[in-house]
DRENVO-971237 format. One record per residue (C-alpha): residue number from 1; residue in one letter; x, y, z. Coordinates in nm, 4 decimals, always signed. Example, Ala and Ser with C-alpha at 12.3 -4.5 7.8 and 13.67 -1.06 7.14 Angstrom:
// residues 2
  num  residu      east     north        up
    1       A   +1.2300   -0.4500   +0.7800
    2       S   +1.3670   -0.1060   +0.7140
***
This chain:
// residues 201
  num  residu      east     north        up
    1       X   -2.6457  +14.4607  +21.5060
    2       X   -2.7380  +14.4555  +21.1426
    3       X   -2.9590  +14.1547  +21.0133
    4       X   -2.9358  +14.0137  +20.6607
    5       X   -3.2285  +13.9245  +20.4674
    6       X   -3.2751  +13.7355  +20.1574
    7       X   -3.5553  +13.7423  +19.8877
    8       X   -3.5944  +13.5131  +19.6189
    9       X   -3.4318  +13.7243  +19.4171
   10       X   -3.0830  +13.7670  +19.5766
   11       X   -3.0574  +13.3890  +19.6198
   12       X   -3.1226  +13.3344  +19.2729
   13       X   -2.8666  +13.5311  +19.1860
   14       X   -2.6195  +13.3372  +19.3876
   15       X   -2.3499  +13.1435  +19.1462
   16       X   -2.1584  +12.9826  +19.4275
   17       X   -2.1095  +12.9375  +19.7796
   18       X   -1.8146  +13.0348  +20.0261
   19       X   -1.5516  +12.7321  +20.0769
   20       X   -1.6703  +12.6440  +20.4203
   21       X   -2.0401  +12.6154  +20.2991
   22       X   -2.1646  +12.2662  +20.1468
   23       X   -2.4924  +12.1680  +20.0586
   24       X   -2.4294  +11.7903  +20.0408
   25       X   -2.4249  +11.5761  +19.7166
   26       X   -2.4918  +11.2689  +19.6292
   27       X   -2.3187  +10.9908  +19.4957
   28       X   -2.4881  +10.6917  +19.3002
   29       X   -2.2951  +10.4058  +19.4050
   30       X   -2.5333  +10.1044  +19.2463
   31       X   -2.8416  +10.0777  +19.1192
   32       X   -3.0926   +9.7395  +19.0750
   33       X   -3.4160   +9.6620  +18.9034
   34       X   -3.6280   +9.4026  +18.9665
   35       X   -3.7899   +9.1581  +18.7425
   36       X   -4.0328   +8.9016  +18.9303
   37       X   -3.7548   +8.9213  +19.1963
   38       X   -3.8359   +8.7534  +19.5481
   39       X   -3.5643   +8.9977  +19.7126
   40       X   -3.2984   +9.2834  +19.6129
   41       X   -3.0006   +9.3011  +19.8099
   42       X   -2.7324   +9.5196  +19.8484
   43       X   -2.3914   +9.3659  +19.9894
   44       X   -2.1451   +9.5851  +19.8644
   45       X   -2.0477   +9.9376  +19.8868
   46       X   -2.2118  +10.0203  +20.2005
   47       X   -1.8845  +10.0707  +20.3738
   48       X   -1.7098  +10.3873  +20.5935
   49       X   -1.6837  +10.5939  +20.2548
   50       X   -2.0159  +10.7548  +20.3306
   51       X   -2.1772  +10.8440  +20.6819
   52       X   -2.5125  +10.8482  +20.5441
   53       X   -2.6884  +10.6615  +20.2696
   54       X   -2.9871  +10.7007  +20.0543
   55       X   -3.2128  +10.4023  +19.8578
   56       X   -3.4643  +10.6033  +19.6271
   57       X   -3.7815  +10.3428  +19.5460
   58       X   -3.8428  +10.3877  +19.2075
   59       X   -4.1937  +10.2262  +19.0396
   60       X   -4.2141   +9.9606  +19.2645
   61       X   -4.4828   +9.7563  +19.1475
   62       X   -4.6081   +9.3893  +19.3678
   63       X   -4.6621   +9.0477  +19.2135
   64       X   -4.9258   +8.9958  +19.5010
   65       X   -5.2029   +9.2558  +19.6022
   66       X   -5.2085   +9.3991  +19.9776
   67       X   -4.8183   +9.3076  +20.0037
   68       X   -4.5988   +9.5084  +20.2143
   69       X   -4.2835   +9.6876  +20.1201
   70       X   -4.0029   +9.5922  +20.3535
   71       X   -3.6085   +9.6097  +20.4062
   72       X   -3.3894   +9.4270  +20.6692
   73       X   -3.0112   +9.4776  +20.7271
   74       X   -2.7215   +9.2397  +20.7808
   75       X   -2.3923   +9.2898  +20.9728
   76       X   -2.2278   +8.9703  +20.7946
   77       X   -2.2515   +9.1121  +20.4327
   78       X   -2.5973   +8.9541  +20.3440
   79       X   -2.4922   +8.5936  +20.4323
   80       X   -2.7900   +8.6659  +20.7004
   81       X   -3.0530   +8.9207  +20.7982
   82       X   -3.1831   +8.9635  +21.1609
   83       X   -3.0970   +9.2551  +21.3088
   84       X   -3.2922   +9.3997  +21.5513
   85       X   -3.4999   +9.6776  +21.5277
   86       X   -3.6706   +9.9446  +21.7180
   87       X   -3.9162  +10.1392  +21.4904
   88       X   -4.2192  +10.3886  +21.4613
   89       X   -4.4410  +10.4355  +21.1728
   90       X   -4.7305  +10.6627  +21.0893
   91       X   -4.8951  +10.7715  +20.7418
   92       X   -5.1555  +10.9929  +20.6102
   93       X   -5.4097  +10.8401  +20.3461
   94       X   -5.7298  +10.9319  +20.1330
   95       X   -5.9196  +10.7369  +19.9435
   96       X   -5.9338  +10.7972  +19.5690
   97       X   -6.3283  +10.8785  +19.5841
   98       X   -6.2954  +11.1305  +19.8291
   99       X   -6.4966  +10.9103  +20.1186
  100       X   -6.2333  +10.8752  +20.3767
  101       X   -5.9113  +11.0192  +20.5231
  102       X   -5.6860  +11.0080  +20.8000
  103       X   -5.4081  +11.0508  +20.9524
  104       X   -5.2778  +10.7733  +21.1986
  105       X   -5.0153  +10.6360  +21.4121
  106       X   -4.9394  +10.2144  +21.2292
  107       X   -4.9294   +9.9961  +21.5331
  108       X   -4.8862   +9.7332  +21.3193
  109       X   -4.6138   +9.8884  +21.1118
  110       X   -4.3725   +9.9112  +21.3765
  111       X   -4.1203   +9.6979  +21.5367
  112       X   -3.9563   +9.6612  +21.9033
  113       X   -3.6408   +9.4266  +21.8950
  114       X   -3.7521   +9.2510  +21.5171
  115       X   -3.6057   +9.2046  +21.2101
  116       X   -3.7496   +9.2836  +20.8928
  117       X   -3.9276   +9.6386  +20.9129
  118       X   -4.2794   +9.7347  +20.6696
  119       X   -4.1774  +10.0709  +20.4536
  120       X   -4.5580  +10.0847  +20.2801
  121       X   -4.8565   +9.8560  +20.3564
  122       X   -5.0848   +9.7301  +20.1395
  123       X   -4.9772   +9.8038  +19.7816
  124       X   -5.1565   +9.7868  +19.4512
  125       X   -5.1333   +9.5286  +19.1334
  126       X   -5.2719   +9.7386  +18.9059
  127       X   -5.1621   +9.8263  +18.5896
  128       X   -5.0902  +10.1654  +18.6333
  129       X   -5.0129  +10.1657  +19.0612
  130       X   -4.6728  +10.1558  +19.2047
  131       X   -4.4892  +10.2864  +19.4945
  132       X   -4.2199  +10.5446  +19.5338
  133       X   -4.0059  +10.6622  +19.8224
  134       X   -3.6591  +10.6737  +20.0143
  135       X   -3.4691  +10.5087  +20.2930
  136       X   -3.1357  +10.7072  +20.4571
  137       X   -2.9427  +10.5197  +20.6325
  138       X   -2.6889  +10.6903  +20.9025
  139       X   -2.3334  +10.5562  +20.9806
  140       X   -2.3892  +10.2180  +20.9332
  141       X   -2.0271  +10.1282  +21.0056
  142       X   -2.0025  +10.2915  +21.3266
  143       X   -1.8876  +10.0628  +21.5569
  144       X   -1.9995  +10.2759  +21.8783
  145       X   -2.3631  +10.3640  +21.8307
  146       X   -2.6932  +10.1876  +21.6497
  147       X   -2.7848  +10.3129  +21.3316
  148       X   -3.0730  +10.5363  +21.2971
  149       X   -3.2707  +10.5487  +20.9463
  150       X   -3.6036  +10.6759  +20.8500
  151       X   -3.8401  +10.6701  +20.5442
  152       X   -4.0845  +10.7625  +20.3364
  153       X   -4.2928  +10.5642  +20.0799
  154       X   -4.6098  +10.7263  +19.8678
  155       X   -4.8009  +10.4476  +19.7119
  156       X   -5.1329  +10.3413  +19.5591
  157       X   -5.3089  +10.1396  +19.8641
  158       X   -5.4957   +9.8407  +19.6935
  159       X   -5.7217   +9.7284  +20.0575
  160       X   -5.8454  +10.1458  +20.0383
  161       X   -5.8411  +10.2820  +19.6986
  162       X   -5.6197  +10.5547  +19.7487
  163       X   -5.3248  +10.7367  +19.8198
  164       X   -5.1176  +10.6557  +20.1220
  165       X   -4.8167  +10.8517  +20.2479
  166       X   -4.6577  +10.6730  +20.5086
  167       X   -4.3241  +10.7477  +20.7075
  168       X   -4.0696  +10.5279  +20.9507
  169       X   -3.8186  +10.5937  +21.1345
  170       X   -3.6180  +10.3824  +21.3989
  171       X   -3.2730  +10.1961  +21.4703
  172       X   -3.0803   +9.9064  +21.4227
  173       X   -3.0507   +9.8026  +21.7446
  174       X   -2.6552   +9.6968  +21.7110
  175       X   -2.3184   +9.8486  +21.7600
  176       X   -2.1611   +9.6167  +21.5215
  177       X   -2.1152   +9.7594  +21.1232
  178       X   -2.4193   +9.7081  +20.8766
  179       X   -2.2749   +9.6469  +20.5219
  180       X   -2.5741   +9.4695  +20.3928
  181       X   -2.9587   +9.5781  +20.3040
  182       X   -3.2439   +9.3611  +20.1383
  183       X   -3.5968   +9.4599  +20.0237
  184       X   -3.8755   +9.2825  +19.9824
  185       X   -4.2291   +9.2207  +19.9661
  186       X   -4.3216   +9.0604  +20.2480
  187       X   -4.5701   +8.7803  +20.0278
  188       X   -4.5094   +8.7569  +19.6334
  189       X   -4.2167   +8.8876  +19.4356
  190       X   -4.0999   +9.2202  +19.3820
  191       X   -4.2961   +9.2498  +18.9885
  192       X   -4.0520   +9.5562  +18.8901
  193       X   -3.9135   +9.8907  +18.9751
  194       X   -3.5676  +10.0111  +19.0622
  195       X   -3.3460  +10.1005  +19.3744
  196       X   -3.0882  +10.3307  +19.3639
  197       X   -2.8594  +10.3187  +19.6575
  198       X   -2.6583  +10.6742  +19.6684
  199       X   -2.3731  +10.7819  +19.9462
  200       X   -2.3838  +11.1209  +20.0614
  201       X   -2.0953  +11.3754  +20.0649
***
């Protein structure tokens, strides 16, 4: 039996790929930016189209210091949001003088059975900070199973002085469709910065 290797070369010389073979794409579906904006919702569009979606965090930037990023989802089309959920959440962070790291498990930053789930703890008001990250979202109109997501949020952590890198992943504890998703910080308005909600093919 023969075994095929590739180099950097050979796959940079590749133009396309067999019929069978797809690397996924995405599709931007809506996109919202916030100005002093207590909450963004999305309550259309998340639908059985897709099987998995993707909100990119884009410059997200707190009216209140310390606030935490956080989304909830809704099986009524945003008229309400408390869904349970059953989450873990862990990040790395280093503080911008070099005086402290660490990597650690977020006690605090999890959920079991709750609604509204932290993303990244603790931003920044500065001028110049913001956060950045993603949220996918799998099957949310399956009627059969809960619907796992997870996440990852890299932000300027105002308490520390530094970076943070923190990541979340859990379910909605339902069987029922989700067709809704809000964000939010959870004290002070969302100051600015974009979401991008995407389906993927």
């Amino acid at each position: 039996m023969s075994i095929n290797v590739c180099n950097d070369r050979s796959m940079a010389s590749i133009t396309s790929f067999p019929s069978g073979v797809s690397g996924g794409s995405l599709v931007l579906i809506s996109e919202q930016t916030a100005s002093s904006s207590a909450t963004i919702q999305f309550t259309s569009g998340i639908d059985s189209t897709y099987k998995e979606y993707i909100f990119k965090f884009i410059n997200i930037h707190p009216e209140t210091a310390d606030a935490n990023f956080q989304f909830d989802t809704s099986d009524d089309g945003g008229s309400s949001y408390d869904t349970a959920k059953t989450t873990t959440s862990f990040r790395a962070r280093h503080k911008e003088d070099g005086s402290a790291a660490a990597l650690e498990y977020r006690g605090n930053a999890d959920q079991a059975a709750a609604t509204y789930q932290t993303l990244a703890e603790n931003l920044s008001t500065g001028n110049d900070d913001n956060g950045n990250g993603y949220l996918h979202l799998f099957n949310p109109s399956s009627t059969t199973f809960v619907k796992h997501f997870l996440g990852r949020f890299t932000s300027y952590q105002h308490s520390e002085g530094g970076n943070q890198d923190q990541f979340t992943a859990g379910y909605v504890n339902i069987t029922g469709a989700v067709n809704a998703v809000l964000f939010r910080f959870h004290t002070g308005d969302i100051d600015s910065g974009t979401i991008k909600m995407y389906g993927v093919v």
